[in-house]
LOROBA-854227 format. One line per field, with one value per residue (C-alpha): residue number from 1; z, y negated, x. Coordinates in steps of 0.02 Angstrom, whole numbers, plus 50000, padded with zeros to 5 digits. Example, Ala and Ser with C-alpha at 12.3 -4.5 7.8 and 13.67 -1.06 7.14 Angstrom:
<marzas>
resi: (1, 2) .
up: (50390, 50357) .
north: (50225, 50053) .
east: (50615, 50684) .
</marzas>
This chain:
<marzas>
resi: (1, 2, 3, 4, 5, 6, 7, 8, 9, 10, 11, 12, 13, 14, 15, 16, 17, 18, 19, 20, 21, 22, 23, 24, 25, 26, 27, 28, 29, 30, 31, 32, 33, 34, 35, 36, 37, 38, 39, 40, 41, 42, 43, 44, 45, 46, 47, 48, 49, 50, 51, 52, 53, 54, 55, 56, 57, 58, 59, 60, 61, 62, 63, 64, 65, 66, 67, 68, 69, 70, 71, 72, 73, 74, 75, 76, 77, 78, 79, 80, 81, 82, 83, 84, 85, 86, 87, 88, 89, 90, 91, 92, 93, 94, 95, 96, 97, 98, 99, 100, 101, 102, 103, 104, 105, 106, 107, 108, 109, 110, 111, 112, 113, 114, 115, 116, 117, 118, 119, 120, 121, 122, 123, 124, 125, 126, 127, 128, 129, 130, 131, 132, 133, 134, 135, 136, 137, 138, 139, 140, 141, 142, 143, 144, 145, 146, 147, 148, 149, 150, 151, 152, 153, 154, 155, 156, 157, 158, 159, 160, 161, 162, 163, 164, 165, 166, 167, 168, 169, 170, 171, 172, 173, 174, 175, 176, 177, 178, 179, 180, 181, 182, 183, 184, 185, 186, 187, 188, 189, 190, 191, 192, 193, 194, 195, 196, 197, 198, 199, 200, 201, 202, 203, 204, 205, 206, 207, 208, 209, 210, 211, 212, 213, 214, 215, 216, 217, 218, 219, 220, 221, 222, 223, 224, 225, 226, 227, 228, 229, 230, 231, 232, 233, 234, 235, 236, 237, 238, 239, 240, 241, 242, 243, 244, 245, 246, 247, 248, 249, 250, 251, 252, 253, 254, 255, 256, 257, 258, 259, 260, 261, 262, 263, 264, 265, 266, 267, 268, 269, 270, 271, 272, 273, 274, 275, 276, 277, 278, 279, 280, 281, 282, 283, 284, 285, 286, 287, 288, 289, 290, 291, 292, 293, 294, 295, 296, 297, 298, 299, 300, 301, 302, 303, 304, 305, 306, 307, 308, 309, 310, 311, 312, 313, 314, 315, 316, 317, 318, 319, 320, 321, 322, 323, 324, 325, 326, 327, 328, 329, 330, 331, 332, 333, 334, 335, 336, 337, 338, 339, 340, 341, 342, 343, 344, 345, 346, 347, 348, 349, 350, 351, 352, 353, 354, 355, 356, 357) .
up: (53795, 53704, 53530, 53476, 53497, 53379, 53412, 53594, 53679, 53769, 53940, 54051, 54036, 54129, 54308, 54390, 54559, 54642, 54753, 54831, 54874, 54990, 54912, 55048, 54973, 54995, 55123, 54966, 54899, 55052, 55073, 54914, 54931, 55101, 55023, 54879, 55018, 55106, 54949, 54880, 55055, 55080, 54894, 54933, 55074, 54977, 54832, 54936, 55039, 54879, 54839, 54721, 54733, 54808, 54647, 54554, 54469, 54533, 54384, 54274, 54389, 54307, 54495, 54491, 54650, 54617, 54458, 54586, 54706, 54562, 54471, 54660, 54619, 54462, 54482, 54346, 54378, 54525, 54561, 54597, 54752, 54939, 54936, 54766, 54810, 54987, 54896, 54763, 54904, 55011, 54861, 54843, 54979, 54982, 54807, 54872, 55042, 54932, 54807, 54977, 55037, 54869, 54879, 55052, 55015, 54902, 55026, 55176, 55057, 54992, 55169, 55231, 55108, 55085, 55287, 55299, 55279, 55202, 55211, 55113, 55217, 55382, 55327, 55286, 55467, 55525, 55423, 55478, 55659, 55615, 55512, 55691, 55801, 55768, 55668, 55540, 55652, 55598, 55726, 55608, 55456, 55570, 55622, 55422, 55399, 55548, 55496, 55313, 55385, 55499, 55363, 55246, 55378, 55388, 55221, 55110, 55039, 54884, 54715, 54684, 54533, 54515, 54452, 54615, 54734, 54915, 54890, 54976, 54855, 54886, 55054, 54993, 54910, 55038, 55165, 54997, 54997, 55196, 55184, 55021, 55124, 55269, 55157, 55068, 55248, 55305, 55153, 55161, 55345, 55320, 55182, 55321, 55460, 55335, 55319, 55491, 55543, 55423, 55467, 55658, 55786, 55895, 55877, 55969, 56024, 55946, 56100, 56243, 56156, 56240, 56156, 56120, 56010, 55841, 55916, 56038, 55895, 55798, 55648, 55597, 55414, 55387, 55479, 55497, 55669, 55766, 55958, 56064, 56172, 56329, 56249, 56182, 56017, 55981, 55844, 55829, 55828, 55951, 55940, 56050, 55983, 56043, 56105, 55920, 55914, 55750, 55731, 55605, 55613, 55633, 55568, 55617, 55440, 55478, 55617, 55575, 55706, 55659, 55719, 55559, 55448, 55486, 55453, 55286, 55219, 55093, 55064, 54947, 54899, 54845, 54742, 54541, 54477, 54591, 54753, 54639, 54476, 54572, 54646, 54461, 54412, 54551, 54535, 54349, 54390, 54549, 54685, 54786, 54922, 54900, 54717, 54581, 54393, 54312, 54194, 54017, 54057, 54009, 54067, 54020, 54098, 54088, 54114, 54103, 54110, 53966, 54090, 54216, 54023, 53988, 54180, 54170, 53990, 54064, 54202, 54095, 53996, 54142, 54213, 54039, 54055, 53864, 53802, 53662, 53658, 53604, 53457, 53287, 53269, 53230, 53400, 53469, 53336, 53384, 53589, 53566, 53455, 53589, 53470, 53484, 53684, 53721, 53921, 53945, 53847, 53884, 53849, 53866, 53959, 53837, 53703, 53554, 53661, 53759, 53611, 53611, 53453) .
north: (47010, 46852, 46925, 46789, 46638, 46562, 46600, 46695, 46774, 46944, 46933, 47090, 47160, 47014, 47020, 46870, 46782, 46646, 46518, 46370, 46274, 46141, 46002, 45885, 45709, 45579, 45434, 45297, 45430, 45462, 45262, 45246, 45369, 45292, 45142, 45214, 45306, 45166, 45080, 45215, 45237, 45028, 45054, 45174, 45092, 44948, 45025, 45095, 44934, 44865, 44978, 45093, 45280, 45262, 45336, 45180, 45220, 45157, 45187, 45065, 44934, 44752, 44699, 44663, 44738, 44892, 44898, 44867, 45043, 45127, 45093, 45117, 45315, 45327, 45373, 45405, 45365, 45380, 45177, 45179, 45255, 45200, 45045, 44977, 44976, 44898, 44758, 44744, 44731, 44598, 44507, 44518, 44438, 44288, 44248, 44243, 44123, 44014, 43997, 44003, 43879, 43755, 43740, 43703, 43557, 43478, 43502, 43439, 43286, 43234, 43261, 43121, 43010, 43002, 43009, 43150, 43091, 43183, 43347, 43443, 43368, 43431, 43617, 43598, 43546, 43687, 43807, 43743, 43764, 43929, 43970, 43903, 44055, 44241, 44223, 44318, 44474, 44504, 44422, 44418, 44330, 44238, 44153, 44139, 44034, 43919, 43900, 43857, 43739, 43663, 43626, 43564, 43419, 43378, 43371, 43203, 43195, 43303, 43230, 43310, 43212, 43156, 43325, 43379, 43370, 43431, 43542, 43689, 43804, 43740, 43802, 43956, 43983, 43951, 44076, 44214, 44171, 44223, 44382, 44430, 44381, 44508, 44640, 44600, 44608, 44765, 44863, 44805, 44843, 45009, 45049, 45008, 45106, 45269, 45235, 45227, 45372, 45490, 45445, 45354, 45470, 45327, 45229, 45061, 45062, 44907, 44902, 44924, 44864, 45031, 45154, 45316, 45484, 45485, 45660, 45542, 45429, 45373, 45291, 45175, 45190, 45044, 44910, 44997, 44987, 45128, 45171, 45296, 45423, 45327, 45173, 45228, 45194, 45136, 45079, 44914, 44905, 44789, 44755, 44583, 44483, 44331, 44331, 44356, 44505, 44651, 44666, 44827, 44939, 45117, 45269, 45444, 45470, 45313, 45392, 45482, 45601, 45533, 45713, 45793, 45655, 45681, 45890, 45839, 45729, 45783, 45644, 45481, 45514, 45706, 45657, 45606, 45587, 45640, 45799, 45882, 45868, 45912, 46061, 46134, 46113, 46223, 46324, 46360, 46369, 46490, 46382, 46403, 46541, 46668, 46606, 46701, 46707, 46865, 46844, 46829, 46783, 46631, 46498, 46418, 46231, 46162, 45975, 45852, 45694, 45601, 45515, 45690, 45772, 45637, 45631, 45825, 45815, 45705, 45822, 45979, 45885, 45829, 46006, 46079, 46170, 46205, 46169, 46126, 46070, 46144, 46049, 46176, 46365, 46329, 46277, 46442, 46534, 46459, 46483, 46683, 46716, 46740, 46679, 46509, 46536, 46415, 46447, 46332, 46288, 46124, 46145, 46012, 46060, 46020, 45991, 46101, 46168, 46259, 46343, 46535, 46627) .
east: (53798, 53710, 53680, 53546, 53661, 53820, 53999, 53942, 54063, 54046, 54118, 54046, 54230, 54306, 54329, 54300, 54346, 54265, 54392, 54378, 54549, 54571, 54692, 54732, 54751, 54899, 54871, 54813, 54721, 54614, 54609, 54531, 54428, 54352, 54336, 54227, 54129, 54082, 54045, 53929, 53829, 53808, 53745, 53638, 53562, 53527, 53454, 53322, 53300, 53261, 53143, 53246, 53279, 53465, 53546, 53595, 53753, 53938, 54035, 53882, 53899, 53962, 54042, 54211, 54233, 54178, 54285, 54435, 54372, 54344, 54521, 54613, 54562, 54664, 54837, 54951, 55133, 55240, 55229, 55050, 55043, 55032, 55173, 55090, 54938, 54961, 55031, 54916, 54775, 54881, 54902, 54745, 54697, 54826, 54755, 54565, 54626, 54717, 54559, 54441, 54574, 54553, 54373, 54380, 54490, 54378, 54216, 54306, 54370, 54202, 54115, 54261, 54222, 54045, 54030, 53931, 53775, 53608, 53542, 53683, 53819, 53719, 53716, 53930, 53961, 53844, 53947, 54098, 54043, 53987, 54135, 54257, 54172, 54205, 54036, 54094, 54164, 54348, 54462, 54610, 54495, 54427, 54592, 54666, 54488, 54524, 54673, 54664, 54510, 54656, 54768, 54650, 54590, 54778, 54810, 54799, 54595, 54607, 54513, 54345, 54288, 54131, 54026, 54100, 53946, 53918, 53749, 53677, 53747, 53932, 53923, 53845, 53990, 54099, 54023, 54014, 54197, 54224, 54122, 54226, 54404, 54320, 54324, 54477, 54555, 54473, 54525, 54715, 54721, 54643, 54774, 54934, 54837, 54822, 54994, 55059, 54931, 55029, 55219, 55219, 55242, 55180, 55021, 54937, 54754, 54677, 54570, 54659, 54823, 54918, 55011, 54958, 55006, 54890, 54807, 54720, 54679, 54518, 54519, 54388, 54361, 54232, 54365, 54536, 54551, 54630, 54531, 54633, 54536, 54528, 54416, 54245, 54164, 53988, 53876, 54004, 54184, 54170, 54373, 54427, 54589, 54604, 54453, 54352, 54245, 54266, 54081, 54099, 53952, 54036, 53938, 53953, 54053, 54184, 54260, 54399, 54518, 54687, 54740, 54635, 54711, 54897, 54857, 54759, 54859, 55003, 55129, 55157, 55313, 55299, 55171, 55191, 55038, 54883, 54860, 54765, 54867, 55023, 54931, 54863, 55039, 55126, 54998, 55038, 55222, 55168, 55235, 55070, 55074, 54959, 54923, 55008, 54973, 55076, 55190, 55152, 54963, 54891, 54779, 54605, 54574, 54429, 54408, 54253, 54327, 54488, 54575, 54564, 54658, 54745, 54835, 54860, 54934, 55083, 55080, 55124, 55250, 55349, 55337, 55397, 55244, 55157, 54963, 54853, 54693, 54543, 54484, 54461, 54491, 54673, 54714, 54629, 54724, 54889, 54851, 54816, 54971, 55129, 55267, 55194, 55226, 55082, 55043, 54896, 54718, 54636, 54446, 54316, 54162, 54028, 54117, 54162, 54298, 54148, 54120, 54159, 54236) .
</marzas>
């Protein structure tokens, strides 16, 4: 017992249990959380490359993109799951080609006119060469940039106003804008092969184009593509569709047994607001096998994070299931007495709700 420290608590009388329970995510869940994965090792890498000590921190970063994995974790309502989210990331895309598609216009329009002469126009028809191969290693990207660079030569010479110059850094900007519509790709196709790997009882080798059961299945985190047990895997994807190579570097951590992810996986639709929010509430309303909570006991949550309360809060209401949080004496007061038949306190870890009395 702490007798030298405010508001302690003795606690040698409780009996206490130690548990750890496996929560087996929905299919956008796990997607996300791939995505931040990957994120969080290629940050990692290049943190150190740079010299740093690999812990710079995701959730500080300004980058839009990381804003987007970040925000693809949080769901709270029934509409963001696997369907929204697919669509939000094909949108996603479309709206980055268009853009990609716009500034390609107005490059292509300038290089016709001024007749491609100087050093700036040299380094556009290199790119453009480039940009024609499977140089940037995603057959299906590849053939969206051929083809918006097909329709823009076809297309009437757009205006590109005089400020509108063809520099070095324009084409920069264009080849930033295929490595960002790689990525865009990869994520959205990795979101509809989660998908498919939880609900088809039939799957396609993106290899060897043959059909195969997902048991025999590997999925390839970094570029969604799935490799059945008869083609092998190495460093590279090293995918061929229509002749363009996927040149994906796959890690020991991005290859994922499709067989594992169908028996991990809980589903989209049974889900309201998150696996694990859906799992603390059965458990409170002892729907868990093997989990029990007796009647007329109550239950202490503690949480770390607002959004993690504020998620869990809807939770309970939709369940019917009663709290209060831990902010003053009163609420303690008002948890401990049973006419106020409040099942569940919400404590903040480090907070005053850590606070004993």
């Amino acid at each position: 017992m702490l007798t030298d420290v405010k508001d302690a608590t003795d606690v040698t009388g409780l009996t206490c249990e130690k548990r750890v329970i496996a929560v087996y995510p929905t299919p956008s869940e796990k997607a996300s959380y791939l995505e931040v994965m990957d994120f969080v090792v290629s940050n990692d890498f290049n943190s150190r490359a740079e010299g740093g000590d690999g812990k710079k921190d995701l959730f500080l970063s300004s980058s839009a993109d990381t804003a987007e994995f970040t925000e693809a974790c949080n769901f709270t309502t029934a509409t963001e799951k696997y369907e929204a989210i697919e669509r939000t990331r094909a949108r996603e895309y479309s709206e980055l080609l268009a853009e990609f598609r716009s500034k390609l216009s107005k490059a292509h329009s300038l290089s016709i006119r001024r007749g491609g002469s100087g050093s700036s126009f040299q380094d556009y028809d290199e790119w453009v060469a480039r940009a024609r191969t499977d140089y940037y290693g995603d057959p299906s990207t590849t053939a969206d940039i051929r083809s918006a660079m097909d329709s823009v030569s076809e297309q009437p010479l757009a205006e590109t106003g005089e400020r509108f110059k063809m520099t070095r850094t324009l084409v920069a900007e264009l080849n930033k804008f295929c490595l960002r519509l790689v990525s865009r790709n990869r994520s959205l196709r990795l979101f509809v092969t989660l998908g498919r790997v939880s609900s088809a009882s039939e799957l396609t080798c993106s290899d060897c184009h043959q059909p195969a059961v997902p048991d025999d299945m590997t999925l390839l985190s970094h570029c969604g593509h799935l490799i059945c047990s008869k083609c092998s895997i190495s460093k590279v994807c090293g995918v061929v569709q229509e002749g363009d190579h996927c040149n994906a570097t796959i890690a020991s951590h991005q290859r994922l047994s499709c067989a594992s992810l169908r028996l991990q996986t809980s589903s989209d639709l049974g889900s309201r607001f998150s696996s694990k929010i859906d799992y603390v509430v059965n458990l409170i309303q002892n729907k868990i096998d093997g989990h029990s909570i007796p009647n007329g006991e109550k239950v202490l949550l503690f949480l770390q994070h607002v959004k993690t309360r504020e998620k869990l809060e809807a939770a309970f209401q939709v369940a019917g299931i009663t709290f209060i949080n831990l902010s003053s004496s009163r609420d303690l007061d008002n948890f401990k007495h049973e006419e106020k038949g409040i099942q569940v306190l919400i404590m903040s870890i480090g907070g005053v709700a850590a606070a004993g009395r």
